[in-house]
N, C-alpha and C positions, 0 to 999 in steps of 0.2 A: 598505709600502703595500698589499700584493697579502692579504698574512694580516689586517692589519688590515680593509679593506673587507670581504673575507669573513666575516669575524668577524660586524662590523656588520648586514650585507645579508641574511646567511641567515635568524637567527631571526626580522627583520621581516619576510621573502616566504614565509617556511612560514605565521607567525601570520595573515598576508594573506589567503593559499590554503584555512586552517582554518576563518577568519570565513564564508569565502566558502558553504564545507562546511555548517556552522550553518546559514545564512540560507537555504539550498535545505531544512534540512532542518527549520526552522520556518516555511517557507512549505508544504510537504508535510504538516507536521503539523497545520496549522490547516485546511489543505483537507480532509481526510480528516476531520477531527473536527465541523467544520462538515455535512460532506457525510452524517453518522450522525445530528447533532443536526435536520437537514432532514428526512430520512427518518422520524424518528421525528415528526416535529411531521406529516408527511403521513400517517402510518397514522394515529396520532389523531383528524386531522380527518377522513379516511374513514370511520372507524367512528359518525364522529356525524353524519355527513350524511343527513339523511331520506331519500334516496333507498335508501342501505343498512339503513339501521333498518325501510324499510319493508318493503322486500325479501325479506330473509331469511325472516321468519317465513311469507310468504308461499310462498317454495320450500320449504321447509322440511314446511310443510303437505301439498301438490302432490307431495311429492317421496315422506311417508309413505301417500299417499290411493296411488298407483299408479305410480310411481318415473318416468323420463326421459319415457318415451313415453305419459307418461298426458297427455290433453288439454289437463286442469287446470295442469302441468305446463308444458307447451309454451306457455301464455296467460301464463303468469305470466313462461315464458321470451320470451318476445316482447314483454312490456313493459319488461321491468328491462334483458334482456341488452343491447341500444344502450344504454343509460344507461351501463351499468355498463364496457362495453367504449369510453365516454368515457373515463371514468376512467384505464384502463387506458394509452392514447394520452396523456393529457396529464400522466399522473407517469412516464412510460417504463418502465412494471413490463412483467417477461415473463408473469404470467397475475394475475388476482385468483382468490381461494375465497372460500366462503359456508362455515363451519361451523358447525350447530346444536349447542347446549349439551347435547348427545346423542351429540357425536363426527360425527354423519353430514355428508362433503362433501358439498353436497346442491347446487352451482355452482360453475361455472370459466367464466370469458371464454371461455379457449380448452380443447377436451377435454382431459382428462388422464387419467395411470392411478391420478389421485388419485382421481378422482369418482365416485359410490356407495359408496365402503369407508367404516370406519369408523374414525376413532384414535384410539378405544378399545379397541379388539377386534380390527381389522384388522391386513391385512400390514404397514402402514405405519404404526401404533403406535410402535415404534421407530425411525421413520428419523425423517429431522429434522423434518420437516412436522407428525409426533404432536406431538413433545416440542415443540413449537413452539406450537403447540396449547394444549397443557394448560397451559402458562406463562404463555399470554396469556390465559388464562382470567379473568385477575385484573387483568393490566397488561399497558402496550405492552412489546411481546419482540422482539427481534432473534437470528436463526440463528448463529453463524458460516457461513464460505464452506461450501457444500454442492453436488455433481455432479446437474445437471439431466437427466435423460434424455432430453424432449422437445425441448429446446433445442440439447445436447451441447456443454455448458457451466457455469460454474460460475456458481451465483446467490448472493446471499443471500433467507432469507425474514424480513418483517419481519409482525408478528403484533396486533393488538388486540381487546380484548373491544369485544361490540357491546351496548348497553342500549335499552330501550323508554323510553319516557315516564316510566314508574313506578316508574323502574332496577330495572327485569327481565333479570338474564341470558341474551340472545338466541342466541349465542352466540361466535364469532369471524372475524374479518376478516382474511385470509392474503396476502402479496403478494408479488410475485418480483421480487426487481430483481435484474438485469443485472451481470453480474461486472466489465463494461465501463464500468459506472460509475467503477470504481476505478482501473481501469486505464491510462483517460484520466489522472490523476494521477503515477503511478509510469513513466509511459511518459515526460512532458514531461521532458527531459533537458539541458536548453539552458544551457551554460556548466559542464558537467561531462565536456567532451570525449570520446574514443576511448573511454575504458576507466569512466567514470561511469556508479554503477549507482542505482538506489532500490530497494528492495525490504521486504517486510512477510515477519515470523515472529510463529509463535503460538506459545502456551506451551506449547504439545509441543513445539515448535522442528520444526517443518516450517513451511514456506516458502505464505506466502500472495499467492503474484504469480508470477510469469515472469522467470526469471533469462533474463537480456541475452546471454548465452556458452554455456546449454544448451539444443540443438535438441528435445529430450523435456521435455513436461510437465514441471515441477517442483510445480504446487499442492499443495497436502499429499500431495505424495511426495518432497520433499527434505528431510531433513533434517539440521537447521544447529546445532553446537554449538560454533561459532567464541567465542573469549573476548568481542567485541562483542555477540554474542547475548544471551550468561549474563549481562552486566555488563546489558542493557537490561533483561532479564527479572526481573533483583533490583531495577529499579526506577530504575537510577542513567541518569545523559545527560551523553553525553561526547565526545570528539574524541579519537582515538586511532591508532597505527599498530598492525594487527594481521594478521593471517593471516586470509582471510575461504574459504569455502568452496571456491575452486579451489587451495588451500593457497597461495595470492601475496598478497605484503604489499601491503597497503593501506591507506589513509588513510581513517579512518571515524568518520564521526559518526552516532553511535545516542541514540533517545529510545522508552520508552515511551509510546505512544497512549493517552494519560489522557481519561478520561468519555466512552469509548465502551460502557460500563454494561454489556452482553450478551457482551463479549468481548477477552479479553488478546492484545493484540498491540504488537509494536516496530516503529520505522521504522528502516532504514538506509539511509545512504548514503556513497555510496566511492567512490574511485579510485585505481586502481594508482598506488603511492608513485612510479615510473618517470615514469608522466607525470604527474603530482602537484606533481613535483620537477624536472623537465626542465628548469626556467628557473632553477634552481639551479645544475641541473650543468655547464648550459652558463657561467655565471656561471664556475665552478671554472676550469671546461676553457678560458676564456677569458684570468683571471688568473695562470694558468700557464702559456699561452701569452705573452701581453705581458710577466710576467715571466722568462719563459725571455729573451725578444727583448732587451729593456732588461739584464738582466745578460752577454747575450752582447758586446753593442754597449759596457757599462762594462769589461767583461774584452777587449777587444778597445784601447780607448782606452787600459786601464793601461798596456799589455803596450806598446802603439808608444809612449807617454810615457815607460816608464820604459826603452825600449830605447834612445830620443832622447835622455835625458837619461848615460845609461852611455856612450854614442858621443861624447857632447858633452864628458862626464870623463875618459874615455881619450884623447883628442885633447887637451887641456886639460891634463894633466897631465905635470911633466917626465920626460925620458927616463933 
């Protein structure tokens, strides 16, 4: 009875434990995908909001007549920037920019050491905010994750062309949101116990989240080329026991992040096969035990049956 119940019990409470692994890990996926397909439908309508269209070309002007501290300038900054620093509060971005189809940040809500360069010419050309830039020159863009300096934190930037009336290239609409967007996500942890992780990798296979077990940073500075990784990265989604990054087996369900359009990333999630499995083992350690009990208590019964009945045939039998 004890091998047979095991037999039966175990493959149905792993496939149980696995389904369970899935459903955390296509409720994480739709949030995350939702929460990109949101953000892009908000820079969109930002960039066509009359308030921005109006804007711009206005700083823009002001900004090449005699740059921050010209008059012109400060007039223009004092009617738009409350408007503009609405915006700002009600999508939860950490800064908006203004850039004219000239490269020049000619606005920020809040100062930056983006504001007066250029990126096209300037230092910041190459960092993400350029190449952010020139992309959206044409269409809405998304950064991947990128290190903020005035915040001391990691944002994404999400990007749109701005048009006039007579779809005239104004130029683009820059915005920072908060790493903690995502965060909030990969943090809720509930019904994947002690040792349940979630976590995002990009196609460098550095780690785009905060591992749950390492006290240093890991944003793109860990990187991860566990077999669940490379299996998510070729595309495939799966449920698997495998070796995850602290080199301990675990139970993982991985998926690629599909139509997030600006950027390759996987979702995992895991838990140490240990407590994974614990209601397994205990199962084992149980059945082993009740059977140890019951074959001790049948070997016990043999032994004074068959000793009774030898005593009862010795006595029984002639001399």
């Amino acid at each position: 009875m004890g091998p047979l119940t095991y037999k039966t019990l175990v493959p149905a409470m792993k496939d149980e434990f696995a389904n369970h692994l899935i459903s955390v890990r296509e409720i994480k996926k739709l949030q995350i995908q939702n929460f990109f397909h949101e953000r892009y439908g908000d820079i969109h309508v930002l960039s066509k909001n009359p308030i921005v269209v109006q804007s711009l070309p206005r700083f823009s002007n002001a900004f090449k007549s005699g740059g921050f501290d010209d008059p012109a300038y400060k007039q223009v900054d004092t009617y738009y920037g409350p408007l503009l620093e609405h915006f700002l509060r009600q999508y939860g971005y950490n800064n908006i920019f203004l850039i004219d189809a000239d490269g020049n940040v000619i606005f920020g809500v809040k100062k930056d050491e983006y504001l007066g360069t250029n990126l096209y010419t300037g230092e910041y050309s190459s960092f993400s905010v350029g190449e952010v830039f020139k992309e959206a020159l044409h269409n809405v863009k998304f950064s991947d994750l990128t290190w903020c300096e005035e915040t001391k934190d990691f944002i994404f930037m999400g990007a749109a062309p701005i048009y006039d009336i007579t779809n005239k290239l104004l130029g683009v609409v820059v915005a920072e949101i908060p790493y903690s967007a995502i965060d909030a996500f990969l943090s809720q942890r509930d019904g994947l116990g002690e040792t349940g992780e979630i976590y995002i990798v990009g196609e460098d296979h550095f780690m785009r989240s905060k591992s749950k077990f390492l006290t240093q940073n890991t944003i793109l500075k860990l990187e991860l080329n566990t077999k669940a990784v490379q299996d998510a990265l070729r595309g495939n989604t799966d449920v698997k026991i495998v070796k995850d990054y602290r080199n301990i087996p675990v139970l993982s369900a991985y998926t690629p992040l599909d139509n997030l359009k600006d950027v390759t990333w996987v979702l995992l999630i895991e838990i140490d096969v240990k407590e994974a499995f614990y209601s397994i083992l205990g199962l084992k350690t149980n059945l082993i035990i009740i059977g140890t009990i019951i074959g001790g208590i049948t070997g016990i019964y043999l032994y004074f049956t068959l000793r009774k009945k030898r005593i009862k045939y010795n006595l029984s039998a002639p001399s």
